[in-house]
C-alpha positions, 0 to 999 in steps of 0.5 A, a space after each residue: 740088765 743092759 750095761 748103759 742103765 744106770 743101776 739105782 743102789 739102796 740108799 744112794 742117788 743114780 748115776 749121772 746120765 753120763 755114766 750111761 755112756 761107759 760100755 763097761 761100767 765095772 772097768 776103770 779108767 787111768 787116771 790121766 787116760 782120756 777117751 780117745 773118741 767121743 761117745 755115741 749119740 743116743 739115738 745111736 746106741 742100742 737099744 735099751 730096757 723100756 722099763 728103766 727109761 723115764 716116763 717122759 722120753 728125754 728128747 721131748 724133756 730133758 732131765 734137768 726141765 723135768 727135775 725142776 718141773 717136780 721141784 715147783 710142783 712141791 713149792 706149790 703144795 708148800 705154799 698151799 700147805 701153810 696158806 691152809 695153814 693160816 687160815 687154820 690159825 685165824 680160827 684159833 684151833 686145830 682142823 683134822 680135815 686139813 690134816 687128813 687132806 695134807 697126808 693124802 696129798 702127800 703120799 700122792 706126790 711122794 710116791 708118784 715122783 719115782 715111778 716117773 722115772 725122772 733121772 736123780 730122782 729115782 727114789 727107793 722106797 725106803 727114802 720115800 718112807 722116810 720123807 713121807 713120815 717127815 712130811 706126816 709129822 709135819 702136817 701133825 704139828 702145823 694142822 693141829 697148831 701143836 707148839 714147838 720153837 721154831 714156829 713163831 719164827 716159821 710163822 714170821 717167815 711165812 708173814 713176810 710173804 703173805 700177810 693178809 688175814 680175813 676181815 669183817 667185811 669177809 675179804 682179805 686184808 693186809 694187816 700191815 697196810 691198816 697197823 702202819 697207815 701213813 695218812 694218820 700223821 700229815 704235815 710238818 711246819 718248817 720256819 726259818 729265821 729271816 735276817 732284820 728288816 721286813 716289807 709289807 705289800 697293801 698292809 690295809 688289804 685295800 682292793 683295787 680295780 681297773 678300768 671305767 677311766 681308771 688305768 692305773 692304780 698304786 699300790 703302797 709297800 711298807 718298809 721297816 729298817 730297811 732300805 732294798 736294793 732289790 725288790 722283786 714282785 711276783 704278778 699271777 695273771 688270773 686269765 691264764 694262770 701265768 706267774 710273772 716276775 716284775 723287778 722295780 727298775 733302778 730308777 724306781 729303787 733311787 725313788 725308794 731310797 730317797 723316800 728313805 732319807 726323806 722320812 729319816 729327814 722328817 724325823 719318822 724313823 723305821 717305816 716308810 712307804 712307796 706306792 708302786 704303779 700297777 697297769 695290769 690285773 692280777 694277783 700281786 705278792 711280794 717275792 723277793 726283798 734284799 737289802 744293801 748286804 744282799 741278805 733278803 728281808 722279812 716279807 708277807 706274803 698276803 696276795 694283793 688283788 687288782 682285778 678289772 672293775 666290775 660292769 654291767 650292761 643290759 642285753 638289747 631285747 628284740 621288741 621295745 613294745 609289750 603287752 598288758 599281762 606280758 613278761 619283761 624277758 630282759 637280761 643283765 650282763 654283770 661282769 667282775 670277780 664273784 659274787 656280785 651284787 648289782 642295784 637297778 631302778 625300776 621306772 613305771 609311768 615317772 614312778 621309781 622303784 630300786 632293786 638289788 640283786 646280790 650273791 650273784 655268782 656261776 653255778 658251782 662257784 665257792 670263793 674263799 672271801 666269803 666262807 671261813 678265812 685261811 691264814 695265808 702263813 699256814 699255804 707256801 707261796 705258789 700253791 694257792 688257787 686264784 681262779 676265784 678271783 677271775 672276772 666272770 660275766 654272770 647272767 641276771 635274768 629279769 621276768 617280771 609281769 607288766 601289768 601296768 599300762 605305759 613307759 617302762 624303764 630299767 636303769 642298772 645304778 651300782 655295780 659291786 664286786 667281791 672286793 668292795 669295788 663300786 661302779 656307780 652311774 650317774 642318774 639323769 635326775 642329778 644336775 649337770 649328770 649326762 643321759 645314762 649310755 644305751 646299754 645301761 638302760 632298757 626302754 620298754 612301751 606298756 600297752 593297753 589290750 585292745 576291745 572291739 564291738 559292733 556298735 547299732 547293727 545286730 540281727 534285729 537291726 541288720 544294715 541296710 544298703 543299695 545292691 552293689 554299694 558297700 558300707 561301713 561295718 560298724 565296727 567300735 574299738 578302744 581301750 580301757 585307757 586312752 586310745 590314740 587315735 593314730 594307732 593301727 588296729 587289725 581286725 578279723 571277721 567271719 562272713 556267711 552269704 544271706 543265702 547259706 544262713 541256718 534257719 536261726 540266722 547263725 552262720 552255715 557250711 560257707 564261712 569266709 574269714 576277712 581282715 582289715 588294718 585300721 589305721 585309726 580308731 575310727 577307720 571302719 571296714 568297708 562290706 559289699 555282700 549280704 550276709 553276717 558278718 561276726 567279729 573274731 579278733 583285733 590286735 594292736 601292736 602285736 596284742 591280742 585284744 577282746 571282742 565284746 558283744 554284740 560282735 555280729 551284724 546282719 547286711 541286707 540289699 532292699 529293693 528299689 524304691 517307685 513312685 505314683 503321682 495323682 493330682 486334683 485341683 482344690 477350689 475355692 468355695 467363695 470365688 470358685 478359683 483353683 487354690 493348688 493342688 491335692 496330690 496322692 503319691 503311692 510308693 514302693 521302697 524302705 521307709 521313710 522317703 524323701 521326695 525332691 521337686 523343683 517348684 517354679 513360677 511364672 515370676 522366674 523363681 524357682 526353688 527345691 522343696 522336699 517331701 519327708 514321706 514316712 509310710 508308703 502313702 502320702 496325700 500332700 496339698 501344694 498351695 503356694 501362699 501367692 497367685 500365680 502360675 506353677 509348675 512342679 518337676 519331680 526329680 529324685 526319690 530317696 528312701 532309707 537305702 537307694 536314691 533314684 533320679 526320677 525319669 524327665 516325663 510328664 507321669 512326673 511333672 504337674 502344672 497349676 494356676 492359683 490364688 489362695 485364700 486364708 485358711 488355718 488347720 492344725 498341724 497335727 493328724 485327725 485322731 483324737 486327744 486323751 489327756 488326763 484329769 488336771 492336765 492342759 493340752 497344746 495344739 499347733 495351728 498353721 496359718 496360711 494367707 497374708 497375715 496379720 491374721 485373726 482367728 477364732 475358735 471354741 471349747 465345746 464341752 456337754 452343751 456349753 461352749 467357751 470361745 476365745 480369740 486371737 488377733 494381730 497374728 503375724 507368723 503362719 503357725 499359732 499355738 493354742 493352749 487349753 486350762 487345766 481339765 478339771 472334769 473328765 468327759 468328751 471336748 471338742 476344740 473348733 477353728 470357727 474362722 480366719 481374717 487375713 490383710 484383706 478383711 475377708 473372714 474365712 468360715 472354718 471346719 477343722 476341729 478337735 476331739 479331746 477325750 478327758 478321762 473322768 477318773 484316774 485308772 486303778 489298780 488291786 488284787 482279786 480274791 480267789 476262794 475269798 482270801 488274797 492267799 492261795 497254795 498250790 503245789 510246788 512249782 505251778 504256776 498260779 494266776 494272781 487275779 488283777 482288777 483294774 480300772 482305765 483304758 487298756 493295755 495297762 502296765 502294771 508293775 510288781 514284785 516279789 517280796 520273799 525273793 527281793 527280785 527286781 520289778 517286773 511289769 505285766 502288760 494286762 490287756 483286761 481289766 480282769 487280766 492276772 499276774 502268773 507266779 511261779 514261786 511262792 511269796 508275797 506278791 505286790 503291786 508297786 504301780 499301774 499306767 493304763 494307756 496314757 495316764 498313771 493310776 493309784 494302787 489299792 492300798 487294802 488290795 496290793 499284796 496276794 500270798 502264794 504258798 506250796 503244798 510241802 512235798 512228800 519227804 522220807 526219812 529213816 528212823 531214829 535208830 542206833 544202828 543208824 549214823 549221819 554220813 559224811 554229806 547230807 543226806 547220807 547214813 550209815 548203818 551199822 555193819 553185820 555180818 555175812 548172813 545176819 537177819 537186819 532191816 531198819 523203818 523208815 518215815 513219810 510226811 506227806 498226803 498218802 498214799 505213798 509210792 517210793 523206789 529205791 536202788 540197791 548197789 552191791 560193791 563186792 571186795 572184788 569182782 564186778 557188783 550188781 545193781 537192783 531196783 525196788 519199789 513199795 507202797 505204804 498207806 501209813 507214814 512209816 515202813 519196814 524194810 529188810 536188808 539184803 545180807 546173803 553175801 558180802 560186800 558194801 551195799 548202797 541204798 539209793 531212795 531217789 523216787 517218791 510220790 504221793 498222792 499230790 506229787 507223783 513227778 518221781 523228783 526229790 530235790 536229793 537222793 536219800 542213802 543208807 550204806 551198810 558194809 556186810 562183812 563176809 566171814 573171817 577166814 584164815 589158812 596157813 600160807 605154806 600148808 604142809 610146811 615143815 618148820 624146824 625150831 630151836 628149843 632155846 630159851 634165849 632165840 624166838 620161836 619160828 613164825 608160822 606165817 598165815 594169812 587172815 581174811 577180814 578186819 583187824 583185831 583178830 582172834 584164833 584158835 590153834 590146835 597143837 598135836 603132839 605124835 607122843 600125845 593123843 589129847 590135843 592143846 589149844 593155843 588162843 590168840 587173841 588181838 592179831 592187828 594185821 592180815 598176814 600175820 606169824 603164829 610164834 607157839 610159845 615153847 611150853 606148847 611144844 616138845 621135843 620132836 615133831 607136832 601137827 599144827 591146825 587152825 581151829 577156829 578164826 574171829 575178826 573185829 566185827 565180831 563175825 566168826 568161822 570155825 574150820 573142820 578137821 580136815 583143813 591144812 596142817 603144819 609140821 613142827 620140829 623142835 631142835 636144840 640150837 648152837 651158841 657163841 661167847 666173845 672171848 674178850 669182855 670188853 666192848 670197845 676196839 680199835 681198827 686193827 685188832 681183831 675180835 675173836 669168839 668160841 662157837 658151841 655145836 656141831 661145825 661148820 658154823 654159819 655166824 650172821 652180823 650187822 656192820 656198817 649197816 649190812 647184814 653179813 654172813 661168814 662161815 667157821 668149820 672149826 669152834 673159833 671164830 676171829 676178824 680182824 677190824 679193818 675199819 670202823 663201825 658198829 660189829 654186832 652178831 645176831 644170830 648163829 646156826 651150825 649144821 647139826 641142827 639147823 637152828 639159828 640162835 638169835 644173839 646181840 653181841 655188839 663191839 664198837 670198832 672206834 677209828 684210829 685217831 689222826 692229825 694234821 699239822 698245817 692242813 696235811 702240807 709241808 709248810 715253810 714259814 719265813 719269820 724274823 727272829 722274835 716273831 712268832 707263828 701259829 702251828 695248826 694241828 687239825 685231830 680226828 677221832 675222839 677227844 681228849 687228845 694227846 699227842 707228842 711232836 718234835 721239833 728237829 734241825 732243818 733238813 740241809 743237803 749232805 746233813 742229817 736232821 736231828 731232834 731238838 726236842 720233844 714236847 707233849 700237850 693234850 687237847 679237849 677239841 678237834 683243833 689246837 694252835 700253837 705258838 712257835 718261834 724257834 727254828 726247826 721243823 715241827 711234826 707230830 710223832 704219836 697221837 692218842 684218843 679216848 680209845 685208841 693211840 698211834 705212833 710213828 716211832 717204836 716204842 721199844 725193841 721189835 716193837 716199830 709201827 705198833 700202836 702203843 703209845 708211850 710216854 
């Protein structure tokens, strides 16, 4: 052995590393010898044994890092030790895996630290045993919780360090965190006893406001037997939230004292008041009041608010004028302390109508003056929040629909605020009221939509004007009320050229897009270009008006107009001299014409004459009334569109000389007259020649002549009338002469042929096949056979009586000409005109009925299998199932033979459908037809075609349908096959549901075929009325048996009736039949408090796993013993609803509920620490606030204000009891008031012990 090791005796600790030093351990040193050098370093020594130095070599570690590295590592096992520890004892119960886990760790540890070799912990084997059996005997008496003395107190200690246990929400809770909670008991009310005397500020609680011309406002301040020499004001500026102290200066105090002695003068002793001048807004209270011995008087403290007065204005829109139809968008500014309310008149055309609007307030704003009231007594001065009271601006926004044509105007009139403050503005209505300012008023101008046509130019009537001149389009605008003829108007157009016009006169490819201004109602855009030209829009004032129809116009540029003159001297017969000029013109151009010439005398007169040519030839007699000689000088030609000066030759000039005689002629053409029975006719005769004149003519009427004459005629035209035509037949009405001044009678010829009708014209209905009735088929058209009598064209008018249609006219160019009716009724003829004369109606002969042959018509058979749809027309017939035999018959009405299609639409389930078509002939008024039924799905019989043998136009005014829904086979299979399922034979928990999976319609019916392995004969389990398509198989448990079975599906029928049996072969489910565990409470009461914990014991093989609902979820927790603990750490609803343990994997369904009811708190002055100031006799309203469940009791203290340097003592003590959640009381001692237990129906709480060791626990006692 090296003598520098130190030797490790039996049952004795090594040596110190210093004794390693000594060379010769076994020699002694004297006592007072000292060594006379120092001893060597290791590293110097020989050296030594390896097997004796530590693992860890000392001058990596030391000895004294590797004893305290050893000792932590067993702290830790420790502290692990009794954390495995506690978790075993929230069990309630005993855990040989801990225990066996613990002597493991143990002999590990115990055992290795030696061989480390660590100095002074060079154990022998001995002491390491007998550690070891300590530690064993240990984890013997911790593990399986064997009582013994010392462990409450080692269950205490261990408390103080870790005190947390698992709770219902599975975490970790500090039980003296939820048992000791401070929150349950809030507040205290402090009162002091003021000295006498007290001061009010605004008793009445009157609101002020400042501005609109008022500056300053005085607030009044009650004192009572008091006279201040010091009164202290405390202002909070509601912008900046700034406290501001203001003292009332000496000269104001004088001013108090005098208003003292003044009400003591006046006999009113006590009370007096002094109003106090206020120039700036905010929230004023009282803060300071002393009287003449410096003591502060009573004050209240109530806020006094002077806030800036409350305005509004309205916001400056961009536009004054608006459209018919368009929004106001306008905007009210409302300025003041919210909520607000703000009344506006609304002035349509000199209409008023007033408006308010109230609780105008920012989002999210809450004011205390409009929800329930706080006494001011309960919150200390300084702490309230005024940001309430600040003015805000509140935007009210005003989008209202104009639809009334005129002035608009919104006035704002009133303006409140929160306080009751009031700015009214005067209206002009009132006498002697100023106009209301710019920004309280809004001026809107209404105007009406303007509409815009093409009045007298269309494509039927294009304009006309000269090549290169432009025109007016004729363009008419205006609106629905009075159109002011200043206003200004655009308008917008399409323009196509004549030459890219479509061949129906629409516009083509080029499209040019004009505008024009109109600065009036009768300003009209000017156009040069041929072509169409249509209207697009017109606005006025920004409104966007209407175009109305017509709204196109066609313009054209006709040629120029030409003229050709012949002339011919008219003689006369008696003296052969020139009487004028017979003159041709031949013209060229648009009709009518107008020719202008110069007419000139050898006398030196000259005038203009025109010529109104309405054709383009025109023969005209120029026969001047005086001798003379004449020369006529054509100059202009003017048709409907150009004038054209003619040329100065001489193909336009003429050149007569005359003496005319007298002569007479009509003024109308040669053709003959028609008149009518019973009616006369006018004539106008021109006269010509010096007058008086006399003429002479006759009535010529089958051989018999009537003359008549007229004399003394001075004008040039006379009217001759006849009498009365009272027989029909041919007149002739003959000029026989004239005689002018001069005596000479003219022979003359002209005369008149007057054609009297001799009857008047007829109208009546022919017959067809002898009967003035017909039928036809539908819809052709039929012709009505008229017989008329007269002289064509003959208007005659008629309707239809069944259609109530209006008249019509048949312009009949025959008297045997028809009238075509397309719809059948009664026919009548109201009235006939022939060419000039208005005739009578047959009265025997004016109707003629027209009727249709009825068309074929199908219809189904009467059946019961057959039901009306939900439309017309539409059947529904009853289903069948996949593959049945079905049909139906269906009925004709008509002429047969008949024709009829049909369609067959297949809508599958799913998967694309199909479409058929089919046809038949039946000679008969009823047929058969099957239906298709080979697969499933929805099939839609369509009958839209039939023919007969008078309609074959394969039309029917609606298709026919018959739906009919073939359902397919009901199936049905399990959803997991080959799924083996575990289940519980208890009587208590459910079977386990075998999900499966239905094809067709609920309710179903299914078989189900049980084997068992022990028994060879199968059961049948039936059942019946499933309503859903996924749906759970629960076996009842006296099917099945312990052990494992084979499920199979036997046989499956839906609601249609419609069934399917499933061979043997089919899928299968395994069954296997377990015992399941079970749970007990070991209490059995139903109510707990937050705090206690809810213990149960758990039968079965561990671990467990226990499934809960609590506060709405669904929880899972685990126990690897039987006992199962929590702790309530909050409240709630704690049911458990199922438990399983590994042995069996079963899952018992169980319902045991606890209610978790809250600890139950209070409030004493909302949860603040109130300090009330009350002049002795006065009293104060304590507030205590309880939550939980009532009744509630609760005891509080009164105690000795708390004062530097001095302990707070308890006065005395009181307990009440309250039946609400609220309980004021009354109180008028000093002292500080504070609650120190509360109790509810179910649970109590205290903050003072009730006993010895037991502070903070939650027995209450009283």
């Amino acid at each position: 052995m090296n003598p520098a090791a130190p030797r490790v005796g039996v049952g004795a600790y090594p040596q110190t590393p210093a004794g390693a030093r000594i060379q010769n351990p076994n020699q002694r040193l004297p006592q007072d010898a000292r060594p006379r050098n120092l001893p060597e370093a290791p590293e110097n020594q020989p050296p030594t044994n390896a097997i004796s130095e530590p693992v860890i070599p000392l001058n990596l570690i030391d000895a004294p890092t590797q004893r305290f590295y050893a000792f932590a590592i067993y702290v830790a096992l420790l502290g692990w030790r009794f954390y495995d520890w506690i978790q075993m004892l929230e069990e309630n119960g005993g855990s040989f895996y801990f225990f066996c886990k613990w002597v493991v760790i143990d002999f590990l540890f115990f055992f290795s630290v030696p061989s480390l070799r660590i100095p002074w912990l060079e154990l022998s084997a001995s002491t390491v045993s007998s550690i070891f059996f300590g530690h064993l005997i240990m984890n013997w008496l911790l593990m399986f919780n064997i009582p013994v003395p010392w462990n409450t107190w080692l269950l205490g200690l261990v408390k103080v360090f870790y005190d947390k246990e698992l709770a219902i929400n599975e975490h970790n809770v500090k039980v003296s965190s939820i048992l000791h909670n401070s929150s349950l008991i809030m507040g205290k009310q402090i009162i002091n006893i003021l000295p006498e005397g007290a001061a009010l500020l605004n008793p009445q609680k009157v609101p002020y406001c400042l501005g609109q011309g008022s500056n300053v406002v005085s607030v009044p301040v009650y004192f009572n037997a008091t006279v201040p020499v010091e009164v202290e004001l405390l202002r909070l500026d509601l912008e900046t939230d700034t406290p501001e102290l203001m003292k009332l200066s000496r000269k104001e105090i004088r001013e108090i004292g005098k208003q003292s002695a003044k009400s003591i003068e006046d006999g009113i002793l006590g009370v007096y008041r002094y109003d106090i001048a206020v120039k700036k807004p905010g929230v004023y209270q009282l803060n300071k009041v002393l009287d003449e011995y410096k003591l502060e008087v009573q004050r209240v403290t109530e806020p006094t608010y002077v806030v800036p007065c409350p305005k509004a204005s309205v916001r400056t829109t961009q536009s004054p004028t608006k459209c018919l139809g368009e929004l106001s968008n306008l905007s009210l500014d409302v300025y003041g302390t919210p909520p607000l309310k703000i009344v506006y008149s609304r002035t349509i055309n000199g209409k008023d109508h007033s408006f308010h609007f109230q609780s105008l307030q920012p989002e999210g704003f809450s004011s205390p003056l409009i929800g329930p009231q706080r006494s001011s007594s309960l919150i200390p001065q300084g702490d309230e929040d005024y940001s309430w009271a600040k003015s805000q601006t509140v935007v009210v926004g005003l989008n209202e629909s104009m639809n009334a044509a005129g002035e608009w105007q919104y006035s704002i009139d009133e303006v409140y605020d929160v306080f009751g403050n009031v700015v009214k503005y005067p209206s002009p209505e009132e006498p002697d009221a100023k106009p209301k300012p710019k920004h309280l008023v809004q001026n809107f101008v209404v105007r009406e939509r303007p509409k815009a046509t093409i009045s007298g130019c269309d494509l039927r009537n294009p304009l006309k004007v000269a090549k290169g001149r432009s025109t007016k389009l004729p363009v008419r605008i205006g609106r629905p009320g009075q159109t002011l003829a200043s206003v200004t108007h655009t308008l917008t157009w399409h323009f196509s050229p004549i030459d890219t016009l479509t061949k129906s006169g629409d516009h083509g490819d080029v499209i040019e897009v004009g505008s024009f201004t109109a600065k009036s109602v009768d300003d009209q855009p000017s156009i040069t270009a041929p072509g169409l030209y249509t209207l697009k829009s017109v606005s006025c004032d920004s409104c966007e008006g209407e175009i109305e129809e017509p709204s196109s116009c066609l313009l054209l540029n006709p040629l120029e107009p030409t003229l050709t003159l012949q002339a011919e001297e008219i003689p006369d017969k008696c003296a052969g001299n020139s009487i004028g000029l017979r003159v041709n013109l031949d013209l060229i151009g648009t009709p009518p014409f107008r020719l202008g010439y110069i007419v000139s005398s050898d006398t030196g007169q000259t005038r203009k004459e025109t010529v109104e040519i309405k054709g383009l030839r025109q023969q005209i007699d120029l026969l001047p009334r005086s001798a003379g000689r004449y020369q006529y000088r054509f100059k202009r030609l003017e048709d409907a569109i150009y004038s054209v000066p003619l040329p100065t030759t001489d193909d336009y000039y003429l050149e007569q000389n005359v003496k005319p005689p007298a002569t007479a002629y009509f003024a109308t053409g040669h053709q003959t007259i028609s008149s009518c029975l019973d009616q006369p006719i006018k004539l106008d005769i021109k006269l010509l020649g010096d007058g008086p004149f006399t003429l002479e003519w006759e009535l010529v009427h089958e051989g018999k002549r009537t003359s008549e004459k007229a004399t003394d005629i001075t004008s040039d035209t006379y009217t001759i009338e006849t009498a009365p035509f009272s027989t029909g037949g041919e007149y002739t009405l003959a000029l026989k002469s004239i005689r002018d001044k001069t005596g000479c009678r003219i022979f003359l010829k002209e005369e008149r042929k007057i054609s009297v009708r001799r009857q008047r014209p007829r109208a009546a209905f022919g017959v067809l096949e002898g009967r003035r009735t017909t039928t036809v088929v539908e819809a052709a058209p039929v012709k009505l056979p008229l017989k008329l009598s007269g002289d064509g064209p003959w208007k005659v008018g008629y309707r239809n009586l069944n259609t109530s249609s209006d008249r019509q006219v048949r312009i009949a160019r025959t008297g045997n000409d028809f009238i075509e009716a397309k719809d059948r009724g009664i026919y009548e003829i109201i009235d006939v005109t022939d060419d000039q004369c208005p005739g009578i109606i047959n009265p025997q002969a004016k109707t003629f009925e027209v009727n249709w042959f009825p068309r074929p018509e199908l219809s189904f058979a009467p059946s019961d299998s057959i039901l009306p749809g939900e439309r017309i027309n539409k059947f529904i017939k009853r289903d069948v199932c996949e593959g049945d035999v079905d049909g139906f018959e269906v009925n004709l009405q008509g002429s047969p033979p008949y024709h009829v299609e049909y369609e067959i639409r297949h809508k599958p389930k799913s998967g694309s459908g199909s479409v058929s078509r089919r046809e038949f002939d039946a000679a008969l008024g009823k047929a058969a037809i099957s239906l298709d039924t080979a697969r499933s799905g929805l099939y839609t019989y369509t009958f839209s075609n039939l023919a007969d043998n008078l309609y074959n136009d394969k039309r029917q005014s609606e298709p026919l349908t018959l739906e009919q829904t073939v359902n397919a086979k009901p199936s049905a299979s399990f959803v997991k096959p080959g799924q083996t399922i575990k289940m519980c034979h208890s009587d208590e928990s459910p079977s386990e549901t075998i999900p499966i999976k239905l094809e067709g319609k609920a309710p179903f019916y299914v078989e189900v075929e049980i084997k068992h392995h022990a028994i060879n004969l199968p059961e049948i389990y039936r059942i019946p009325n499933i309503q859903t398509n996924n749906y759970g198989i629960q076996i009842p448990k006296q099917y099945l048996k312990l052990g494992g079975q084979q499920i199979r599906i036997r046989k499956v029928r839906d609601d249609r009736g419609c069934q399917q049996k499933i061979a043997s072969g089919g899928s299968f489910v395994h069954i296997q039949l377990y015992e399941a565990p079970s749970i007990f409470p070991l209490e059995q009461r139903t109510d707990y408090c937050v705090g206690e914990r809810i213990a149960y014991t758990l039968s079965g093989t561990p671990p467990f796993e226990v499934q809960y609902n609590f506060a709405g979820k669904q929880m899972k927790a685990k126990s690897q013993t039987t006992n199962f603990r929590r702790i309530a750490e909050q409240p709630g609803e704690f049911a458990i609803t199922s438990v399983s343990d590994k042995g069996s994997e079963c899952r018992a369904a169980v319902n045991l509920s606890k209610t978790i009811h809250p600890m139950p708190s209070v409030k004493i002055s909302k949860g603040r620490v109130i300090q009330v100031d009350i002049h002795e006799g006065s009293e104060v309203e304590i507030l205590f606030e309880f939550w939980g469940t009532p009744p509630f009791e609760f005891t509080y203290t009164r105690s000795t204000n708390a004062r530097k340097g001095q302990k707070s003592e308890i006065l005395e003590t009181r307990h009440e009891t309250s039946y609400e959640h609220s309980k004021v009381i009354t109180a008028s001692l000093e002292g500080t008031y504070e609650v120190v237990a509360i109790k509810d129906q179910y649970c109590s709480f205290s903050t003072v012990s009730a006993g010895a060791g037991n502070k903070g626990k939650k027995a209450l006692k009283y």
